[in-house]
C-alpha positions as CSV (number, residue, x, y, z in Angstrom):
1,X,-44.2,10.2,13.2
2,X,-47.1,11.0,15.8
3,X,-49.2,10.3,13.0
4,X,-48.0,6.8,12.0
5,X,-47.7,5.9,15.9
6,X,-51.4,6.6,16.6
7,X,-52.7,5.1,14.0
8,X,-50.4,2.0,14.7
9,X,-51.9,2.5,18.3
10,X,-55.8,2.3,17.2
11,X,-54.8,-0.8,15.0
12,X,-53.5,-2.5,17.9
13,X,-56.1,-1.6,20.7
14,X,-59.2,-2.8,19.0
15,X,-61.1,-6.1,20.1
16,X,-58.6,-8.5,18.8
17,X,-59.3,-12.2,19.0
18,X,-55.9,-13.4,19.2
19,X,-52.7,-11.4,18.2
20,X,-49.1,-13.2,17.6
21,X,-46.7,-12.1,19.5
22,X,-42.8,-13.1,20.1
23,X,-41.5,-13.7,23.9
24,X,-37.9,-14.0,24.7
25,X,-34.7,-12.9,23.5
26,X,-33.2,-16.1,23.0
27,X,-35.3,-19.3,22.3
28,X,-35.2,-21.7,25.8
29,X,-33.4,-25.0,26.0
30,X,-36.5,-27.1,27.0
31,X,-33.8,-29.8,27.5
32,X,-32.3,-28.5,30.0
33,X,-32.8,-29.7,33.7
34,X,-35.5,-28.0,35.9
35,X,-34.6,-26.4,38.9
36,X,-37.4,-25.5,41.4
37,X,-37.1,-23.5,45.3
38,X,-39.7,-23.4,47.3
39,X,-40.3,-22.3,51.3
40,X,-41.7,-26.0,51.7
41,X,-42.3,-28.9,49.4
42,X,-45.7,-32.1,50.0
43,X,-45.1,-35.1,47.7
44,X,-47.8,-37.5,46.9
45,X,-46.7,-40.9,46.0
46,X,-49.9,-42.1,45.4
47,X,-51.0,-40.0,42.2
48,X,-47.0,-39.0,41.2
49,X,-47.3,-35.1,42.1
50,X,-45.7,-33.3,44.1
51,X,-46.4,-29.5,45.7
52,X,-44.5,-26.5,46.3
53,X,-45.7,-23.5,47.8
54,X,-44.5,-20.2,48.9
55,X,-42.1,-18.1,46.9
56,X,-41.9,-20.8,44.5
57,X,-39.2,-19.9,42.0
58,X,-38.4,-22.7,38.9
59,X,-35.4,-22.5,36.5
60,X,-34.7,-24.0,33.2
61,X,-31.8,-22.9,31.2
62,X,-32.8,-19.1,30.9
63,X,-36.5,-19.1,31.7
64,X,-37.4,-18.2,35.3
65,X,-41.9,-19.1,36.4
66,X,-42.4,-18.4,39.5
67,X,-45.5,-18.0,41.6
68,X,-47.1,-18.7,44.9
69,X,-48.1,-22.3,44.2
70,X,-46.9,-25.2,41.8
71,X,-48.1,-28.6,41.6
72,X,-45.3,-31.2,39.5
73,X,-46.7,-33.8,37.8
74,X,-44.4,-36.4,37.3
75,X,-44.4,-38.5,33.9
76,X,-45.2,-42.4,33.9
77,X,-41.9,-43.8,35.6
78,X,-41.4,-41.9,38.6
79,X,-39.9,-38.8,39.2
80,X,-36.9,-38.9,37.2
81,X,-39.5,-36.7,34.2
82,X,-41.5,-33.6,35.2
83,X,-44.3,-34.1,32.5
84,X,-46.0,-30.8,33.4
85,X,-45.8,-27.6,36.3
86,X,-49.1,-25.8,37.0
87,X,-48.7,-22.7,39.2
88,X,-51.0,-20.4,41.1
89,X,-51.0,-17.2,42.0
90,X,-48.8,-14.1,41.1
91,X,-47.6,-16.3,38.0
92,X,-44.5,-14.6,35.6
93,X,-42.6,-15.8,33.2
94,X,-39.3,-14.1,32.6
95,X,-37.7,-15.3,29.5
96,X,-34.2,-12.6,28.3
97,X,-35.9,-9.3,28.9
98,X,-39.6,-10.1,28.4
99,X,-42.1,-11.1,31.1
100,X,-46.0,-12.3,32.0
101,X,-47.9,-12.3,34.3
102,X,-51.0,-14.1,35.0
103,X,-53.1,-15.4,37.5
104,X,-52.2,-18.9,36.6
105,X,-50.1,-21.0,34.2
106,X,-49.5,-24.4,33.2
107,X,-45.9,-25.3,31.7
108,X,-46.1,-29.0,29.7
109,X,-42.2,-29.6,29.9
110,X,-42.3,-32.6,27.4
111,X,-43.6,-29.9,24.6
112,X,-41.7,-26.6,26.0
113,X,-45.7,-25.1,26.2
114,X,-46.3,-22.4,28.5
115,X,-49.7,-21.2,29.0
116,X,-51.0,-18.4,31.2
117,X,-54.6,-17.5,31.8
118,X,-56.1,-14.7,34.1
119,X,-55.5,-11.0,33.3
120,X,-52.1,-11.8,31.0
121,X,-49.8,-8.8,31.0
122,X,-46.7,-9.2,28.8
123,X,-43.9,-6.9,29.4
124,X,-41.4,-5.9,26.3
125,X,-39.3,-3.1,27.6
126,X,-41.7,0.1,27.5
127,X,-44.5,-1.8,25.0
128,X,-47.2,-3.8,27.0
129,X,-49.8,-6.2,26.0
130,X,-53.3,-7.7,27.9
131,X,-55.3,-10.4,26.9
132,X,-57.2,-13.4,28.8
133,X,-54.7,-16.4,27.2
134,X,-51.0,-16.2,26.0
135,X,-49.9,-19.4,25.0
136,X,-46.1,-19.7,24.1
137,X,-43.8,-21.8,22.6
138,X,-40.7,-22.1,24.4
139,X,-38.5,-23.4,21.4
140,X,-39.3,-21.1,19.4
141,X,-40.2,-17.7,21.4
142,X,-43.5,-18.0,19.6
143,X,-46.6,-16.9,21.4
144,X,-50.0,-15.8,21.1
145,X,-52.4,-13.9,23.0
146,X,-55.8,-14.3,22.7
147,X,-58.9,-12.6,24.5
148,X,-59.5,-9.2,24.8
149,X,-56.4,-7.8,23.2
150,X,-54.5,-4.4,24.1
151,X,-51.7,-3.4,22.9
152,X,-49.7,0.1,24.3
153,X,-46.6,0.2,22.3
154,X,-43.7,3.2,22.5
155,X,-42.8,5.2,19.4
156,X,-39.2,5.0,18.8
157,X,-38.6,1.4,19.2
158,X,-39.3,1.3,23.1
159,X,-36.3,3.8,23.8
C-alpha cells in the first residue's frame, strides 16, 4: 500500500503542464440568482460596473467567491445581467466540500467559468493541489489546473 501510494505521489508531483481535476460535490446552478455582501458598494453608471470591497462574500445557488475586492460588470442592458465578477485579493471558491484559493479570479456568469490565477491551492478534504491557473467549469465541476503542478494526495481515500 505504501508502495502504490508513493509512487502514485511521484507521478503526481512532477512538472505537470496542466492536470484535470474535478471541483465540487454537486455541479452549480449557474442559473440561479447572484447574491453579493459587501462592507460598502461604488457604482459607475458610466462604463456599467459596479464595485464592492471589503469582506466581499457572493452566492449563487451552492457556490460561495469571496475576496477582498470585486468589480461587476454588468451585461449590455443595464444591471438586470451580471455578465462577469473579477475579485481581488484572498480569492476562494467554495463549491460542496472543495475550495481555491488564489490571488485573483474572474467568474464569466453567462458561461458558469471560474478562473483563478496567483498561487492556486485547491482543497479536497486531506488531498491538496498547486498550480499557477485553475480554470473550472461550474456546470459540470470540471476543472483544470495548469502551471507548475503539485499534487499531495492521502492514502486511504483522504480518511
Amino acid at each position: 500500500m505504501l508502495r502504490q501510494f508513493l509512487i502514485a505521489l511521484a507521478l503526481t508531483t512532477g512538472p505537470a503542464l496542466a492536470q484535470d481535476v474535478s471541483f465540487g460535490s454537486i455541479e452549480a446552478d449557474t442559473s440561479a440568482p447572484v447574491e453579493v455582501a459587501a462592507d460598502s458598494l461604488s457604482v459607475n453608471q458610466g462604463d456599467g460596473s459596479a464595485v464592492f470591497t471589503g469582506n466581499v462574500v457572493i452566492g449563487q445557488g451552492e457556490m460561495r467567491l469571496s475576496a477582498d475586492k470585486v468589480t461587476v460588470e454588468y451585461a449590455q442592458g443595464g444591471q438586470d445581467r451580471i455578465k462577469s465578477l473579477h475579485a481581488v485579493g484572498n480569492v476562494t471558491l467554495v463549491s460542496g466540500a472543495d475550495a481555491a484559493e488564489a490571488a485573483e479570479g474572474v467568474y464569466q456568469v453567462e458561461t458558469g467559468q471560474v478562473t483563478l490565477s496567483g498561487q492556486v491551492v485547491l482543497t479536497q478534504g486531506r488531498n491538496v493541489l498547486t498550480g499557477d491557473k485553475m480554470v473550472v467549469n461550474l456546470a459540470t465541476g470540471a476543472a483544470q489546473v495548469d502551471g507548475r503542478v503539485r499534487s499531495v494526495l492521502q492514502p486511504g481515500g483522504g480518511q
